[in-house]
C-alpha positions in Angstrom: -2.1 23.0 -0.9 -2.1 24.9 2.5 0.9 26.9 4.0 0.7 28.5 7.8 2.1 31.9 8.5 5.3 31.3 10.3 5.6 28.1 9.2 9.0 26.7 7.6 8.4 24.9 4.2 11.0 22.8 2.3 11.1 23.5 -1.7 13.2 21.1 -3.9 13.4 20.2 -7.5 16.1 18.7 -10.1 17.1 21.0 -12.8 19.3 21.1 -15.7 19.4 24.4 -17.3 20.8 25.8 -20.5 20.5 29.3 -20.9 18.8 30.0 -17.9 20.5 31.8 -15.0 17.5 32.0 -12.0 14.4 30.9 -11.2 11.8 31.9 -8.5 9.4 30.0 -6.8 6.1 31.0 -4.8 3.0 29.7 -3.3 0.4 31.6 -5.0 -3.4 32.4 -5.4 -3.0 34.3 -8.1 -3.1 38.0 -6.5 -1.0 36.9 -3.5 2.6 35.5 -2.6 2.4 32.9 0.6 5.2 31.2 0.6 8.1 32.5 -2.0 12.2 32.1 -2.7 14.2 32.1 -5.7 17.5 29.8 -6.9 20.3 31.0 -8.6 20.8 28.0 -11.6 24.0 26.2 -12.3 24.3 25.5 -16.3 26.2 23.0 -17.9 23.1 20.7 -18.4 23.9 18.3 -15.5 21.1 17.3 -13.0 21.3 19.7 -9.7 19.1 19.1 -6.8 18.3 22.3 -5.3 16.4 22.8 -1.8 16.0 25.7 -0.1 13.9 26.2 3.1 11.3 29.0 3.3 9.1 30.6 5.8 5.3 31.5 5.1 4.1 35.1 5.3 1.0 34.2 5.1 -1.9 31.6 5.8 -4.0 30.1 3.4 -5.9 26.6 2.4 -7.8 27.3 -0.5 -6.8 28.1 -4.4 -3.1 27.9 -3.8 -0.8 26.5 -6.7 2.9 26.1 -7.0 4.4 28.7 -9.7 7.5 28.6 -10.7 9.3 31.6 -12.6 12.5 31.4 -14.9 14.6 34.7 -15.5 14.6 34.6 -19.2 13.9 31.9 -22.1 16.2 29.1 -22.5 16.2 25.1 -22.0 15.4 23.8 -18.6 14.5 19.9 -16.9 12.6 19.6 -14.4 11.9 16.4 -12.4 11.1 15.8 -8.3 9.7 19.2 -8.2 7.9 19.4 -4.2 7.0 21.6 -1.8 6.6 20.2 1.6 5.8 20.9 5.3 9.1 20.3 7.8 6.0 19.2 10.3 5.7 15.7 9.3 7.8 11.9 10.4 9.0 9.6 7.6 7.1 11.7 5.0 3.4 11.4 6.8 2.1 15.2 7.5 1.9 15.4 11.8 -1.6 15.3 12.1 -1.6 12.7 9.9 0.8 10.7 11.2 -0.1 11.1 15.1 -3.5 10.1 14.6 -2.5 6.5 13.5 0.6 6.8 16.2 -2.1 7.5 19.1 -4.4 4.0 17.8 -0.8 2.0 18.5 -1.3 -0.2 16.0 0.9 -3.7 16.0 1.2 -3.7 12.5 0.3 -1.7 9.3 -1.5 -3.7 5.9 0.4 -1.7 3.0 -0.2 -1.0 0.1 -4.1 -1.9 0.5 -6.3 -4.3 -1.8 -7.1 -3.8 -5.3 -4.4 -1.2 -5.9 -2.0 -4.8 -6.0 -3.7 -6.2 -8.8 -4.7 -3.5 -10.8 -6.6 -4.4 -13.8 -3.3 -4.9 -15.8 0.1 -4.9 -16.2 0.6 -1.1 -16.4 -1.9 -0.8 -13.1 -0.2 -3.7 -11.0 1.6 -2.5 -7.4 5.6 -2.9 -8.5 7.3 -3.1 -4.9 10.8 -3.4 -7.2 9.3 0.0 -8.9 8.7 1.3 -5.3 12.3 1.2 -4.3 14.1 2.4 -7.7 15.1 -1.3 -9.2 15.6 -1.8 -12.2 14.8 -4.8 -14.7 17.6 -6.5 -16.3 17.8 -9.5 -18.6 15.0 -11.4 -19.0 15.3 -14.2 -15.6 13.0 -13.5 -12.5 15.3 -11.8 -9.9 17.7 -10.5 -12.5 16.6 -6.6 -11.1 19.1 -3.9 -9.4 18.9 -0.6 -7.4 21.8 0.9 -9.4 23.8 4.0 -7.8 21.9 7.7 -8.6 24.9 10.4 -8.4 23.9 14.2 -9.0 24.8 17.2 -7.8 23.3 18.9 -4.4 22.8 22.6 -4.0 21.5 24.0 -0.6 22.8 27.8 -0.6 23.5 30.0 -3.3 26.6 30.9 -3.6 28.3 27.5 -2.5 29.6 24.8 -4.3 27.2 22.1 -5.1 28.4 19.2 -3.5 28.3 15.3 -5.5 25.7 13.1 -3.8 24.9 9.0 -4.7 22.4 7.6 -3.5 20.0 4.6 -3.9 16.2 4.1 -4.8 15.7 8.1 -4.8 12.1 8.7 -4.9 12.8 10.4 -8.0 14.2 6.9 -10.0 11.0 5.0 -9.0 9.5 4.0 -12.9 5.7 4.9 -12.4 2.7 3.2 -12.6 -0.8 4.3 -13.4 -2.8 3.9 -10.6 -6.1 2.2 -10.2 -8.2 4.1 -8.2 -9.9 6.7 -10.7 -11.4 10.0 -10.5 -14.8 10.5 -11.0 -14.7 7.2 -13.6 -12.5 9.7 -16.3 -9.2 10.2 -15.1 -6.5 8.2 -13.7 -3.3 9.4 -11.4 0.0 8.3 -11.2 1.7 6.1 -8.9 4.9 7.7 -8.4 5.9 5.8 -5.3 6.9 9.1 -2.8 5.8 6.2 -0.4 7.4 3.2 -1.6 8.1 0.2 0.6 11.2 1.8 2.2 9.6 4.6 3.2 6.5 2.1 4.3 9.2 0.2 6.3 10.1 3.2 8.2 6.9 4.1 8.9 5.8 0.9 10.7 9.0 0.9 12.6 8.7 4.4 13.8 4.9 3.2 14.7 6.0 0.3 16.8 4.2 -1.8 14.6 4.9 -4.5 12.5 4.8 -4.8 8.6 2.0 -6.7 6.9 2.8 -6.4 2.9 0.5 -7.7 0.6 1.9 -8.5 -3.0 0.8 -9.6 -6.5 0.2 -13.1 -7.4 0.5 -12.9 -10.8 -3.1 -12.1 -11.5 -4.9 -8.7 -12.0 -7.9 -7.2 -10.2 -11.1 -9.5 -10.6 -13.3 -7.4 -8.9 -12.7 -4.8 -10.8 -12.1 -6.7 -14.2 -13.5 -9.9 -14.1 -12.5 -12.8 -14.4 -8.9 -11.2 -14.1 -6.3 -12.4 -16.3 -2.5 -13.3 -15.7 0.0 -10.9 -15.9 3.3 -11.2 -17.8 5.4 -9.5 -14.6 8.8 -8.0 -14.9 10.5 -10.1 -17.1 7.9 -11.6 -19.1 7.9 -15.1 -16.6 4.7 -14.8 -15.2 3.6 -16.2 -12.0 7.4 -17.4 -11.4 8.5 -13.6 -11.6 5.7 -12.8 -8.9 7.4 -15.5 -6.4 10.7 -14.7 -6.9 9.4 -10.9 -6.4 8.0 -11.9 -2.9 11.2 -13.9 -2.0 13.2 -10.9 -2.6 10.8 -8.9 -0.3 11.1 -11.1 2.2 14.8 -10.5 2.0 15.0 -6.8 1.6 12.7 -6.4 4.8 14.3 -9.1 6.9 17.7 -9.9 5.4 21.4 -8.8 7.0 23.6 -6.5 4.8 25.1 -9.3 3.2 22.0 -10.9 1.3 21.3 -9.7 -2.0 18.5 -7.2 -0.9 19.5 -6.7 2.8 22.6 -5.0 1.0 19.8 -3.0 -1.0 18.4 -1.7 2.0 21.6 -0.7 4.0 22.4 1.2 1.0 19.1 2.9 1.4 19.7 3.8 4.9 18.7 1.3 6.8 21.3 -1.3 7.5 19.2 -3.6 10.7 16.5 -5.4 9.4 13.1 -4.3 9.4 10.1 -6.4 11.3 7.4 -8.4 9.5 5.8 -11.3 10.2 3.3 -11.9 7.7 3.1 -11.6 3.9 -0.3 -11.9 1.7 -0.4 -13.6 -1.6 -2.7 -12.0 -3.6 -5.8 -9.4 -2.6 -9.4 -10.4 -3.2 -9.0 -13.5 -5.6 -10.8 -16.9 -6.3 -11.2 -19.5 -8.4 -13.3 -18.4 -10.8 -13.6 -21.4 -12.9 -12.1 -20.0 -15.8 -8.0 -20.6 -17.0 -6.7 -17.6 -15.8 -8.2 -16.7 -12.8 -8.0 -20.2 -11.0 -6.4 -18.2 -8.0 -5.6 -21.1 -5.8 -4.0 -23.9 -8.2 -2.4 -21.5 -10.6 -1.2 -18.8 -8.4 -1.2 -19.2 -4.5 -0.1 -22.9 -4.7 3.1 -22.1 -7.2 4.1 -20.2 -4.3 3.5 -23.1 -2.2 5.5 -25.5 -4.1 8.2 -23.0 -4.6 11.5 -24.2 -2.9 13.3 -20.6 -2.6 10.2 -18.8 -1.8 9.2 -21.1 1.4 13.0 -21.3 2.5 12.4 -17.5 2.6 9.6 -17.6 4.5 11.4 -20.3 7.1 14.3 -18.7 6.8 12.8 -15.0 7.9 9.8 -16.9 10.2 7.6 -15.3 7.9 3.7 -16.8 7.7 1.5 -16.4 4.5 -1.7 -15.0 4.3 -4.2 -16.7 1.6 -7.1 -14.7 -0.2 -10.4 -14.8 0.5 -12.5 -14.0 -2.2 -14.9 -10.6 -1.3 -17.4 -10.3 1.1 -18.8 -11.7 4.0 -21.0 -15.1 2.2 -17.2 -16.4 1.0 -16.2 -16.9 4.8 -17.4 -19.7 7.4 -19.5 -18.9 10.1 -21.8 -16.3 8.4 -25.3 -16.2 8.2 -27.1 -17.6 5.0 -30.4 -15.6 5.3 -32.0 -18.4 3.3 -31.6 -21.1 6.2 -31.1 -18.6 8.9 -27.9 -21.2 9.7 -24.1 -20.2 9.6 -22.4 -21.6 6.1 -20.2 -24.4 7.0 -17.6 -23.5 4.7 -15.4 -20.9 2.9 -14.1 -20.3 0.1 -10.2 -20.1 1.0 -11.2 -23.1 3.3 -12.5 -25.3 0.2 -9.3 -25.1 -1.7 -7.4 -25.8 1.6 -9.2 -29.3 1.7 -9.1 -29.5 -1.8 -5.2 -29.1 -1.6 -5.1 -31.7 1.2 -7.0 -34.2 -0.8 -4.1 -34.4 -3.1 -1.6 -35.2 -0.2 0.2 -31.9 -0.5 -1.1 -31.2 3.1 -1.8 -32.8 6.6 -3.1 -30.3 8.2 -5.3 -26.7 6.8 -3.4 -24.6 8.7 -0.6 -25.3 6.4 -2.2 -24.2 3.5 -2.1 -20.5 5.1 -3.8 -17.8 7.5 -7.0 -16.9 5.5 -7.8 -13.3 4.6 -11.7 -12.6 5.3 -12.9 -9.0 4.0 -16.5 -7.4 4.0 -17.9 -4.2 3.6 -21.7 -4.7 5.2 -24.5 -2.6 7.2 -24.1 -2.1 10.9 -27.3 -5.1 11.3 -24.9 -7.5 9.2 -22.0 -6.6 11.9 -24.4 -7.1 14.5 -25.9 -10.5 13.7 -22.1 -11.8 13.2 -20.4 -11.1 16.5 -20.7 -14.8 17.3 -19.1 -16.0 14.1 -16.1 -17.0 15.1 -17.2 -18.7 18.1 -17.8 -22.0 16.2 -15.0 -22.5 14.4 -12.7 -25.3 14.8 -9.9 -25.2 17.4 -7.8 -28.1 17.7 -6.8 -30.8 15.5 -6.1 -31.2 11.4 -9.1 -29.3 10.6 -8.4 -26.0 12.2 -6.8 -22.7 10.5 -6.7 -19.4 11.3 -8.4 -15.6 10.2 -7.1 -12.0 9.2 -9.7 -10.1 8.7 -8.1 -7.8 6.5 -10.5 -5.0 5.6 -13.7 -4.2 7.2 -15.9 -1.8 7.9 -19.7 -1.0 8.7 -20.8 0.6 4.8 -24.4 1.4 4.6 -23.9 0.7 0.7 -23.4 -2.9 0.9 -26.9 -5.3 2.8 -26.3 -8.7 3.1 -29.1 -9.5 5.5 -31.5 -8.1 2.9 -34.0 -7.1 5.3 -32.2 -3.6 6.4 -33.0 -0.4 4.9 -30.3 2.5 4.5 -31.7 4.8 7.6 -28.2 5.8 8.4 -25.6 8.5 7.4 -22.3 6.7 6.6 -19.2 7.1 9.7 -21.8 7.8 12.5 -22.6 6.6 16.2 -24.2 3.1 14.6 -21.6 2.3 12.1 -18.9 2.7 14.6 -20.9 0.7 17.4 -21.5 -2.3 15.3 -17.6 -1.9 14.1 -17.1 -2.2 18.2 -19.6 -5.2 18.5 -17.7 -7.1 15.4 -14.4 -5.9 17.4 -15.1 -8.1 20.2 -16.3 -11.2 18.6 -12.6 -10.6 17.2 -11.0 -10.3 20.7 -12.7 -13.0 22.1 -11.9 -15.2 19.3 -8.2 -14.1 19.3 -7.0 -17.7 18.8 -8.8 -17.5 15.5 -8.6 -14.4 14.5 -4.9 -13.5 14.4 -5.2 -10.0 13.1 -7.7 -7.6 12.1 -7.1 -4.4 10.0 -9.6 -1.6 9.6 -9.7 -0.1 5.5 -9.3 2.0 4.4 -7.6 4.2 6.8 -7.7 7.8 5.2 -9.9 9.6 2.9 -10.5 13.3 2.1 -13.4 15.0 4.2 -14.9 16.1 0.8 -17.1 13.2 -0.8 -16.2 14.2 -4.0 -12.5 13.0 -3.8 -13.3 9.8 -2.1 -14.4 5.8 -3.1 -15.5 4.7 -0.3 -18.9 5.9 2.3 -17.0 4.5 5.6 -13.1 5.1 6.1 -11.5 5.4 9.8 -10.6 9.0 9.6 -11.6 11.5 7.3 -8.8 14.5 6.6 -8.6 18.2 5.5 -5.3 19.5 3.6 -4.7 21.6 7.2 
């Protein structure tokens, strides 16, 4: 935590108390008081949300904790408890959020890669969980945002006032997240940035939505060979589909769809922009039952009715996976031959598909998402790779490249040695020499997006050696 002197600071939390008449809470190190205020507690064991704004007497970034104090012993809830800056948009601290306003990006890849999958069911991206729905019966689709009424108090003193609402941040069922800490420990997902609130974000940006959502098949790069996961009503793959149909809808449907109407109730009653949805993260065929990404997964969605009237409905394109890294696309180097590989692992089960007839054309089967993490040298020798790539005719198909970035870590010419320190001068220039073979390929390369986007300054609290830009808690 960090507070500012001078600085206004909103508390919240929901309580229900028994026995319990005030509590107080501060910003603390221990020996001083930054940041403090107190609430006077309704009982009656109802749910009260209380917020109360606050001004910092102090500045401080280090060693802070949240403390709450209650005036005597007794029963008390607690749930939503937060303590946040008034200097932020849409939920996204200023500095934060003005550094990705001033890069004017035309649209925003949320929520990332592997986080999607996760390595099972428990770890798998729920954008239904995101938003407060609910699962009911046991029929893909059969989910609801249901109504959350509780009590508001903003002032001592005055009556709480009765407030519904829908998808509250603090309805949103958890999930464990996937991303551990230091190998150990594992956080919590607890959606505070669901996919309203990611919604919001890219239209305050000017920039378009690009979701990316569960196939129906964990992580396999983080547990191999992946495995199929049961969804949220025990249907598999066909709860998946009808999940992303429903996106589709909440983002882009009027208030009189299903999910539109889920949306207006959230606040937002015009639909939001997005043009693109991804099927699935980094997946493959990986020649086993389970994990055969393309005929088990992407393709159901494929042959789906609902699902592509959705996406012609809405004028939404689909975005297949890619397997990993830079040897699974077209066009790079094989440092065996010295030649450019001829083919692609997204672009083999495109033919493939259009072998059996269901196809005329490989653009049909989907806009192809490329990743790779490489050295500077290996963004360097591939400027030209899209040069070559087919541009008219049944044979052509198009790129995202949805997650690059110059790593040290990660050689695929083999004949480059780690002289570097990670985010420097050399990383970013071959970044910019990779950027242009992108511009000047633009007819092939629809879209590229940059990952990850944040991370901590302090190693110690971050995955990755290369991110965009690297933040402090001030």
């Amino acid at each position: 935590m960090a507070v500012q002197e001078g600085a206004e600071y909103i508390f919240s939390a929901y309580i229900r108390a028994e026995g319990v008449t005030e509590m107080s809470f501060s910003v603390t190190d221990g020996t001083q008081d930054y940041a403090a205020g107190s609430v006077l507690l309704e009982e009656g064991g109802g749910w009260v949300k209380y917020v109360r704004r606050v001004k910092a007497s102090g500045t401080a970034s280090e060693g802070l904790k949240l403390r709450l104090t209650f005036s005597q012993a007794g029963t008390v809830g607690l749930d939503g408890v937060s303590f946040e800056t008034t200097d932020s948009t849409v939920g996204i601290k200023n500095y934060l959020y003005d550094a990705v306003k001033e890069l004017s990006p035309k649209f925003v890849r949320f929520p990332g890669g592997c986080i999607i999958e996760g390595e099972n069911l428990e770890q798998a991206y729920d954008w239904k969980n995101s938003i407060g729905a609910v699962a009911s019966g046991n029929q893909s689709g059969e989910d609801t945002v249901p109504a959350f009424t509780y009590l508001l108090n903003t002032e001592d003193g005055k009556a709480a006032e009765e407030v519904t609402t829908y998808g509250e941040a603090v309805t949103r069922k958890i999930n464990t997240d996937l991303w551990e800490n230091n190998g150990t420990q594992y956080y919590q997902m607890e959606y505070g940035i669901g996919f309203y609130e990611y919604f919001l974000l890219c239209e305050s940006l000017g920039a378009s939505a690009l979701p990316v959502v569960n196939c129906g098949l964990s992580c396999q790069g983080q547990a191999y060979p992946g495995a199929p996961l049961a969804g949220r009503h025990g249907n598999y793959v066909a709860d998946y589909i009808r999940d992303a149909a429903d996106l589709i809808e909440f983002a882009k449907g009027d208030k009189n769809t299903e999910w539109g109407s889920v949306r207006a109730a959230m606040g937002h009653e015009a639909p939001f922009e997005m043009n693109y949805i991804g099927i699935g993260n980094e997946q493959w065929d990986a020649g086993t039952a389970q994990s055969d990404y393309y005929e088990s997964y992407y393709e159901k969605f494929l042959e789906d009715k609902a699902f592509m009237a959705a996406c012609k409905k809405y004028g939404v394109q689909l975005i297949v996976g890619n397997h990993q890294q830079l040897i699974h696309c077209e066009g790079s180097i094989d440092f065996a031959t010295g030649q450019p590989r001829t083919s692609g692992v997204a672009k083999d089960a495109a033919i493939a598909y259009r072998n059996k007839g269901k196809i005329t054309a490989l653009s049909e089967y989907g806009i192809h998402d490329q990743h790779y993490y490489n050295s500077p040298v290996d963004f360097l020798l591939h400027t030209k790779m899209y040069d070559h790539y087919v541009r008219e005719g049944n044979d052509r198909y198009e790129v995202f490249v949805g997650e690059y970035s110059a790593n040290n870590n990660f050689k695929e010419s083999g004949n480059f040695n780690t002289l570097y320190e990670t985010n420097n001068w050399f990383s970013a220039l071959s970044e910019a020499a990779a950027m242009t073979g992108f511009e000047r390929n633009g007819d092939i390369v629809r879209l590229a997006a940059y990952a990850p986007m944040f991370a901590p300054v302090d190693p110690q609290y971050r995955h990755w050696g290369v991110d965009m830009m690297l933040f402090t808690n001030t």
